[in-house]
C-alpha positions in Angstrom: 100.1 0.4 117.1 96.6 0.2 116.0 95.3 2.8 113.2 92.5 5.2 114.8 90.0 3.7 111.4 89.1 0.4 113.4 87.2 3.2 115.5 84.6 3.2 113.3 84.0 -0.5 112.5 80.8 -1.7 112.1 81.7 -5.4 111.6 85.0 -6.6 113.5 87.1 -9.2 111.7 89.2 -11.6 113.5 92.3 -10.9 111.5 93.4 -8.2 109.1 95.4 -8.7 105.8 96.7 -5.7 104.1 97.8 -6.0 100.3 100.1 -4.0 98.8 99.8 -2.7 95.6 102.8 -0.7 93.3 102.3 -1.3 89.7 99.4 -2.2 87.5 101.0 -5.4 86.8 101.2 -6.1 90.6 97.5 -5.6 91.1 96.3 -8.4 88.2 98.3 -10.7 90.1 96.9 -9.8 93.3 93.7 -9.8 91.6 94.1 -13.6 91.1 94.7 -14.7 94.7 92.5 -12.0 96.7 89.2 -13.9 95.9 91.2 -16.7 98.1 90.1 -14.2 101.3 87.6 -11.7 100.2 84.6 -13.9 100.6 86.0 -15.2 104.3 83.5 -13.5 107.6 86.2 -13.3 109.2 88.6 -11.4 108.0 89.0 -7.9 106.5 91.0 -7.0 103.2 92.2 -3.8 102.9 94.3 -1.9 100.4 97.6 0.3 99.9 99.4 1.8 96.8 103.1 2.4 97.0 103.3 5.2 95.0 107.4 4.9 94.3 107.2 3.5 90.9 106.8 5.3 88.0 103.6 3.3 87.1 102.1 3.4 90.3 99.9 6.8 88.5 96.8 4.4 87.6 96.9 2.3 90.6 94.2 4.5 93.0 91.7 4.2 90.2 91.6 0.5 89.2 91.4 0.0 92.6 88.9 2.6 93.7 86.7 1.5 90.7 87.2 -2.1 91.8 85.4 -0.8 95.7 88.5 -1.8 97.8 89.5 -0.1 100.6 91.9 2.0 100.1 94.1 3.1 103.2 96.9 6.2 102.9 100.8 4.7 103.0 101.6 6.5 106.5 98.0 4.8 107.9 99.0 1.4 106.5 102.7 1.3 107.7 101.3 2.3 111.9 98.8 -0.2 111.6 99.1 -3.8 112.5 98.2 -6.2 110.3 97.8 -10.2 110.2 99.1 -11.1 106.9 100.3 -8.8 104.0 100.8 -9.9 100.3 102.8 -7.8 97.7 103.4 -8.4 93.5 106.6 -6.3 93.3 110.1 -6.2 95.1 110.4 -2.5 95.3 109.4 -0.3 97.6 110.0 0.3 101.7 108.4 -3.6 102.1 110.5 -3.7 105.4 107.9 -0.9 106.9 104.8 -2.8 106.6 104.2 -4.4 110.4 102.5 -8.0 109.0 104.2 -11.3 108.1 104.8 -10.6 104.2 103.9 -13.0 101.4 105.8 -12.0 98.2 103.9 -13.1 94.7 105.9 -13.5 91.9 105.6 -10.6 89.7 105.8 -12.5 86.2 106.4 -15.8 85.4 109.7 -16.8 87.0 112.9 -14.3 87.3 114.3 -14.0 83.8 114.6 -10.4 83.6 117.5 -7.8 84.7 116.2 -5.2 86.5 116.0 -2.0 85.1 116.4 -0.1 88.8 119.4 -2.2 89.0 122.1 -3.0 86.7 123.0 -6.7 87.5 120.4 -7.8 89.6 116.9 -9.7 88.8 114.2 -8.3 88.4 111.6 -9.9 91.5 113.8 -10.6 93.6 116.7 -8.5 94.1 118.4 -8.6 97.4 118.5 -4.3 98.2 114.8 -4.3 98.7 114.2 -7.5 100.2 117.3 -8.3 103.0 117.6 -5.7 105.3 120.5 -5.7 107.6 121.3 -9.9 107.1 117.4 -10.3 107.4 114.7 -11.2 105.0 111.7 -8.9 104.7 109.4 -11.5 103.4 107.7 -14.1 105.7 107.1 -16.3 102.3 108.4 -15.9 99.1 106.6 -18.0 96.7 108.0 -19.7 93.6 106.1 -21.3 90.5 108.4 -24.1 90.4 111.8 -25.2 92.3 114.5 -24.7 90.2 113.8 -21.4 90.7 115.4 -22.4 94.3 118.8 -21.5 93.0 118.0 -18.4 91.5 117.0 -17.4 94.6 119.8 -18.9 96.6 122.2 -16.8 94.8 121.0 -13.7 95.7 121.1 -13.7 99.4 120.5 -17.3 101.3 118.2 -15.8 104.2 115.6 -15.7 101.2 116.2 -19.2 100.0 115.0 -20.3 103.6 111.4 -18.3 103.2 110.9 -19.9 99.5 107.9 -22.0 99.4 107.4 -23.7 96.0 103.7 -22.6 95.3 102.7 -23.2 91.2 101.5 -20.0 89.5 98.0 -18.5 90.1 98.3 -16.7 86.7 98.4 -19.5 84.6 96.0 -21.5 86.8 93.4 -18.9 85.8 94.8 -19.6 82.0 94.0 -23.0 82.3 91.0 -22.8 83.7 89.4 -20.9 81.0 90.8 -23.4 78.4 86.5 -24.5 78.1 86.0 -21.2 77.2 87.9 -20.7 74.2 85.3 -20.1 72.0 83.7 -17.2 73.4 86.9 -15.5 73.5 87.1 -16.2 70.1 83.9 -14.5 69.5 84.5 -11.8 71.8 87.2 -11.0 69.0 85.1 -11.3 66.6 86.8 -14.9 65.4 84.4 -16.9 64.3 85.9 -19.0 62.1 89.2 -17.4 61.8 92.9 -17.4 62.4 93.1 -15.5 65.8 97.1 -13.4 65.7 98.2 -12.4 69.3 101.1 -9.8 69.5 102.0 -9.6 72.5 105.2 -7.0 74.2 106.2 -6.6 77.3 107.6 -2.6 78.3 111.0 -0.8 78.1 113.3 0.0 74.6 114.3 -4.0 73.5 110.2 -4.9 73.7 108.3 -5.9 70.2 106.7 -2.8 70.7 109.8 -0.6 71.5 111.6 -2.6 68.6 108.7 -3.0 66.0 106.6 -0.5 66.7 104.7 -0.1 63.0 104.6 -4.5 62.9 100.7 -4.1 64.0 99.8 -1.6 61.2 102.3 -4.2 59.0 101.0 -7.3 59.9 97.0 -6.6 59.8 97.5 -4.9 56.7 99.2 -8.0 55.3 96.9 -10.6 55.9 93.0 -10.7 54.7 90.6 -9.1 57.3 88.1 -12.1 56.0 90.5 -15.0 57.6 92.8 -13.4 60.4 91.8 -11.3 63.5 95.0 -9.7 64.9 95.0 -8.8 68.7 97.6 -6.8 70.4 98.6 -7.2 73.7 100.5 -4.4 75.5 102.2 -4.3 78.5 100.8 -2.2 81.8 103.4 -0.3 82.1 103.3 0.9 78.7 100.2 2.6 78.9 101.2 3.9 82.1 104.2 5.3 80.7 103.3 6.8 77.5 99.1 7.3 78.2 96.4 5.7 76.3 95.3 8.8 74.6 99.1 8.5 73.1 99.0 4.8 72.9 95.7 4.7 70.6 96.7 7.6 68.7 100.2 5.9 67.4 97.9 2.8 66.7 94.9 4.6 65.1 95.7 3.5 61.3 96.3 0.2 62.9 92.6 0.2 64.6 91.3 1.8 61.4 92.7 -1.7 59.7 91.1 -4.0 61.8 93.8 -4.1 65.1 91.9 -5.1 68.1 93.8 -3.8 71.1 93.3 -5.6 74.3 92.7 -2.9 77.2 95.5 -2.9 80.3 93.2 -4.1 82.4 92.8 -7.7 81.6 92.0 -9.4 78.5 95.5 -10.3 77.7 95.2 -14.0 79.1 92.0 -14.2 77.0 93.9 -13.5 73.9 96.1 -16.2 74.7 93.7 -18.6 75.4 91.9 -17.3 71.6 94.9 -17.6 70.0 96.2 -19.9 67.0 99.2 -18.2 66.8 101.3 -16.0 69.6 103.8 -12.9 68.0 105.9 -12.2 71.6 109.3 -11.4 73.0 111.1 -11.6 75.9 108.3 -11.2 78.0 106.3 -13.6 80.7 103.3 -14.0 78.0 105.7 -15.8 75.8 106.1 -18.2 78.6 102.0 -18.6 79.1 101.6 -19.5 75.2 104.4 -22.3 75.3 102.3 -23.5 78.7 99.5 -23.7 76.3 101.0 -25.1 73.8 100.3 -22.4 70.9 102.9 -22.3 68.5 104.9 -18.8 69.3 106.6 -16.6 66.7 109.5 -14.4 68.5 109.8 -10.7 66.9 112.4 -9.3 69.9 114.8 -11.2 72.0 115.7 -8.7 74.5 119.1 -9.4 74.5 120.8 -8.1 77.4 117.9 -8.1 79.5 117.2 -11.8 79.6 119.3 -14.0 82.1 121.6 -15.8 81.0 121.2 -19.7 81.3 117.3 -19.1 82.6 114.3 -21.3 80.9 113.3 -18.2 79.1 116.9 -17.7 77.6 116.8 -21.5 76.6 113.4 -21.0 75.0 113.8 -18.2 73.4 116.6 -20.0 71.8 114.6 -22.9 70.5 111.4 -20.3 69.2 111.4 -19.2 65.4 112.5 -16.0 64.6 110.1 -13.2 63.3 111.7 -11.5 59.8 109.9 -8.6 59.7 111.2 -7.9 56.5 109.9 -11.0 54.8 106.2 -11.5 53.9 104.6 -11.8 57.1 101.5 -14.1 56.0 104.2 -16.9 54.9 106.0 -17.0 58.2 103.1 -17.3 60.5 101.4 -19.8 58.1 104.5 -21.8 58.2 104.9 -21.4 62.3 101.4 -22.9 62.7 102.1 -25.3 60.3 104.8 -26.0 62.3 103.1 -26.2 66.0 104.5 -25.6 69.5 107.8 -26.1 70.0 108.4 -25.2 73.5 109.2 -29.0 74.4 109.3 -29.9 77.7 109.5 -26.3 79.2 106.3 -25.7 80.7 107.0 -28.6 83.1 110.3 -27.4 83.7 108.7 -23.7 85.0 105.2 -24.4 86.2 105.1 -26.5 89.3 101.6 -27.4 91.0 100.1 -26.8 87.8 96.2 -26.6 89.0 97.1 -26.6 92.7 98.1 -22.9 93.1 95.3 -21.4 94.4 94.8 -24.5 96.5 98.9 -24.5 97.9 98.6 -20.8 98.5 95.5 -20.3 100.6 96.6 -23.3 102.9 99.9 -20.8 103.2 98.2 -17.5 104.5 95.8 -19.5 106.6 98.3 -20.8 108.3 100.0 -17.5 108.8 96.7 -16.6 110.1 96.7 -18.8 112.5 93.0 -19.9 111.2 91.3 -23.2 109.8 91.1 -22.3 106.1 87.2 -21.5 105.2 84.8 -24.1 104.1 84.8 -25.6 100.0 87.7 -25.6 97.7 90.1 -23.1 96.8 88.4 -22.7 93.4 89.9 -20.4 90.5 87.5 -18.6 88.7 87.7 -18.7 84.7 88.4 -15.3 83.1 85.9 -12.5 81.9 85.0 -12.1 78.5 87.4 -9.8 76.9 85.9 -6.2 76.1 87.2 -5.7 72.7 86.5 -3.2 70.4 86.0 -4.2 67.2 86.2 -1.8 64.3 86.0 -3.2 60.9 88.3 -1.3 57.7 86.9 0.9 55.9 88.7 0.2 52.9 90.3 -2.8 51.2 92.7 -3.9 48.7 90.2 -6.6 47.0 92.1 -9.6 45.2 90.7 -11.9 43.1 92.0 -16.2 44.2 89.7 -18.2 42.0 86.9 -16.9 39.2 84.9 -18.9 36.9 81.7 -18.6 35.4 79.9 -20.1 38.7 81.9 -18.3 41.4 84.6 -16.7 42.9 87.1 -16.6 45.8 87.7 -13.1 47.3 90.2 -11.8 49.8 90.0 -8.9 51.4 93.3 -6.7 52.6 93.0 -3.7 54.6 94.6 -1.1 52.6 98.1 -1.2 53.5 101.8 0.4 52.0 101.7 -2.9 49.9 99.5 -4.5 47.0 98.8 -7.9 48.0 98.7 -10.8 45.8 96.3 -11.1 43.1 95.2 -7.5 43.4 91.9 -6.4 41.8 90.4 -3.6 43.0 90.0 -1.4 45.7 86.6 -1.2 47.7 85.8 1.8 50.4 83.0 3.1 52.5 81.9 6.7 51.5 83.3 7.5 55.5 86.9 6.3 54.7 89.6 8.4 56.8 91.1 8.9 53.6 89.4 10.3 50.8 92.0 9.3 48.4 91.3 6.0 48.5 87.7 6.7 47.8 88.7 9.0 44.8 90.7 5.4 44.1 87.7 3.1 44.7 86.1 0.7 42.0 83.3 -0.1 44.9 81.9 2.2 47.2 79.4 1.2 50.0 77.4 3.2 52.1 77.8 3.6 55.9 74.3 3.1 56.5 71.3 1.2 55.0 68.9 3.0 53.7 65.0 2.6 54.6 63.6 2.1 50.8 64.7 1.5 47.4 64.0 5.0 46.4 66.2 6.3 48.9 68.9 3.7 48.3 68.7 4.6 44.2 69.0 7.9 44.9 72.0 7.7 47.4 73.6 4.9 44.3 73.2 7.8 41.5 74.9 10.3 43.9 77.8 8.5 44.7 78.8 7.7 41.3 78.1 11.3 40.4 80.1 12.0 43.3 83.5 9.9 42.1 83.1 9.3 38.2 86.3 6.7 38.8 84.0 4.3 40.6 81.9 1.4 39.0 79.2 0.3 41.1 78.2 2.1 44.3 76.2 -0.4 46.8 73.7 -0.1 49.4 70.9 -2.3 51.4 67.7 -2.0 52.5 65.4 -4.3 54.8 65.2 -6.6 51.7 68.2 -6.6 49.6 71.5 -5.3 48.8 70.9 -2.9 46.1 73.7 -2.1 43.4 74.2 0.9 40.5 76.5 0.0 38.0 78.4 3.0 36.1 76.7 1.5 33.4 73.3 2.8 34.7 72.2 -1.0 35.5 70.6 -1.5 38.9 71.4 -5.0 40.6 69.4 -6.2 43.4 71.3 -9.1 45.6 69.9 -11.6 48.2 73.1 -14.3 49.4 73.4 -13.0 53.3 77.0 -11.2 52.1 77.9 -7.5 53.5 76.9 -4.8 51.3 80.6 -4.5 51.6 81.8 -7.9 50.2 78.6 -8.1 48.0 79.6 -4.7 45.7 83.0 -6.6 45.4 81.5 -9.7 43.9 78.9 -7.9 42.0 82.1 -5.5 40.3 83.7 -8.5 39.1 80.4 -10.2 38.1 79.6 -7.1 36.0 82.9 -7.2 33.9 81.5 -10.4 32.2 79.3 -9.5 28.7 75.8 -9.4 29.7 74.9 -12.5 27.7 77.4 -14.1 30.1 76.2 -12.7 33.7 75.2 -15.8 35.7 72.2 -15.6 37.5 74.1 -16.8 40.8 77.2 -16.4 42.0 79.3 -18.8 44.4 81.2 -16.3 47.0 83.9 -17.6 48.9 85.6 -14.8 51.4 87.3 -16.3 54.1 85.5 -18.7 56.2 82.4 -17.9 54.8 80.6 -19.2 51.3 77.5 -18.0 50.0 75.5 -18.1 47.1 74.4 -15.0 45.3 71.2 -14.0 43.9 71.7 -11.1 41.3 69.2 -9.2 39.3 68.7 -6.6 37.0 
């Protein structure tokens, strides 16, 4: 039966393909292998939303916002369609009138589902065999040992396997060139880029550890380490990001960059030195890219017993997250990857995916495939927010009469090594820590040194336990000591870092004060013009 919307047609395609989207998960993956047909004259790509899972709630408006057609589930399921592709097993699949292709949803079946005690999650048999018969036309696998998973859930599916690669990590690979711009995008430069990544559901990293982001980007110096957290889809979806950001907002304060559901999250891996995961497919994706891989949560009972995850997650180091965090990721990159031969042994095709794929549904089409390669496009630059603390725990690593070495903690539950002082901006969420601040900087510049001198006396009128109170203008960073001495700086340092060295420069006698300081704060050195 053909839906009454090809009425109004202005352009007539020779063939229809209908994709199928449930989950937000479902649509990234979709979103990889689409641009295989979007760009073809002659055929037409519309869209549907199953609304029967319990994420399916931000589905309409990523796609909406993307410009796809959308079509209503009754309209989709009376219309007749050429080819149809779907991401998830769930759902009344059997309903749709179009050979089926089913993606895989992750990478590979490791996972118990959750709908389902006992079966695997992507490809569990009450969805996808109806009456002896297998709802999908094709369903594609990344590499074929996954045959036999497959086989022993109903045999009518094992015939419609085709051994395809993996789209996803194609994409991952492909973006390999672009590393450093991720990087920067995080605001890297120069610095040890910390991916925690969890999947959804109780036995996650996240469900398990939910305070480790606040732990771990308090623990290590904002100066040398970006942390990045990766969340699963479905836990936005479940819980809301105006929940989500609020039980992360000390987190944020410290310096967490959160990655947005969206996408992002294979641009993080691709940044990444280091890779903090559990039992989810992202910990898969690192070990492909060979980035050594820290595990916090195992997932226990979820995982599948005897599947390459269960065998890697055996053979990844364990997270403590009660032993100083710094050490133990220092020691894993020390270390390296460690995933062996297992990328081999679960990405097939690697490179060839897109390639495989679209030579599939064009032949399902009954169509020569369109002109040029199947090309995979590299990933967009991730839109991170970065905030930087507003307050540290300064510690002192080297000092001499010619310079110093400086690191920087977000202020955190614990006092980090070598603890000095503490330095805040007069807009720190907590005013105790500005009560408890040897430095204090301002928020803004200011547009002359009157105005800056001013703002200087002020502040340390404001908190008589501070000793200097620092500013900038056009020219230079400008410093009051508690002493009443006013210390102009030129080096290229923050105001920030700057009133940090210039506290511990004042401690010397006068007699002693050097006239330039050597600053080293993470990846950056500079030298240090001071003046009185």
């Amino acid at each position: 039966m053909v839906s009454d919307v090809r009425t109004w047609d202005t352009c007539t395609p020779q063939r229809r393909v209908l994709v199928v989207a449930r989950t937000p998960a479902a649509v990234s993956r979709l979103a990889d292998v689409t641009p295989l047909l979007l760009e073809d004259p002659r055929l037409e790509v519309t869209f549907v939303v199953d609304r029967g899972s319990a994420f399916s709630g931000a589905v309409d408006g990523r796609l909406t916002k993307a410009g796809a057609l959308l079509l209503n589930w009754e309209t989709a399921i009376r219309t007749r369609f050429d080819l149809a592709l779907a991401a998830s097993d769930n759902g009344d699949l059997g309903r749709i009138l179009a050979p089926l292709v089913l993606l895989a949803h992750g990478a590979g079946y490791h996972r118990h589902s959750a709908a389902e005690p006992g079966a695997i999650s992507g490809i569990r048999g009450s969805t996808l065999v109806e009456s002896g018969r297998a709802v999908p036309h094709t369903v594609t696998l990344a590499h074929p040992d996954q045959l036999e998973t497959v086989k022993a859930v109903h045999s009518e599916l094992a015939l419609r396997a085709r051994v395809i690669g993996d789209p996803c990590l194609d994409r991952i690979i492909a973006s390999l060139p672009l590393r450093r711009r991720y990087r920067r995008a995080f605001g890297a430069s120069g610095t040890t880029v910390v991916t925690i990544c969890s999947t959804w559901g109780p036995r996650s990293l996240f469900g398990r550890l939910r305070n480790l982001p606040e732990t771990m980007v308090t623990a290590l110096p904002s100066d040398a380490y970006r942390v990045v957290l990766v969340l699963h889809p479905n836990v936005w979806q479940r819980h809301g990001e105006l929940q989500i950001r609020a039980w992360l907002r000390r987190a944020t304060d410290a310096g967490l960059i959160v990655v947005p559901p969206e996408e992002g999250w294979r641009a993080a891996l691709v940044a990444a030195d280091l890779v903090v995961s559990d039992h989810g497919s992202l910990t898969c994706y690192a070990t492909a890219l060979n980035t050594p891989v820290l595990i916090a949560a195992d997932g226990g009972a979820e995982v599948v017993d005897d599947s390459p995850l269960a065998e890697l997650l055996a053979l990844l180091p364990r997270l403590n997250p009660g032993a100083p965090l710094r050490a133990q990721l220092e020691e894993t990159i020390a270390r390296g990857a460690v995933g062996g031969d297992f990328p081999g042994r679960m990405f097939a095709n690697q490179g060839r995916a897109a390639a495989i794929l679209r030579t599939l549904m064009y032949d399902i089409l009954e169509l020569p495939e369109s002109p040029g390669t199947a090309s995979v496009r590299p990933l967009p630059s991730p839109a991170a927010a970065i905030i930087e603390p507003l307050a540290f725990d300064v510690a002192v690593k080297h000092l001499d009469r010619t310079g110093l070495t400086l690191e920087r903690y977000p202020c955190g539950p614990a006092t980090p090594p070598g603890f000095d002082h503490v330095a805040a901006s007069e807009i720190a969420p907590d005013p105790g820590l500005i009560e408890r601040a040897a430095v204090i900087w301002s928020a803004d510049p200011h547009d002359d040194l009157p105005s800056a001198l001013r703002w200087t006396t002020e502040t340390l009128t404001r908190y008589p336990g501070a000793r200097v109170a620092v500013t900038e203008t056009a020219d230079a960073v400008i410093a009051q000591l508690r002493s009443g001495e006013t210390v102009t700086c030129h080096g290229g340092l923050s105001r920030a870092a700057a009133g940090s060295a210039i506290h511990r420069w004042s401690l010397t006698t006068r007699a002693a004060r050097p006239g330039t300081v050597r600053v080293n704060i993470g990846a950056t050195s500079a030298t240090l013009t001071i003046t009185t």
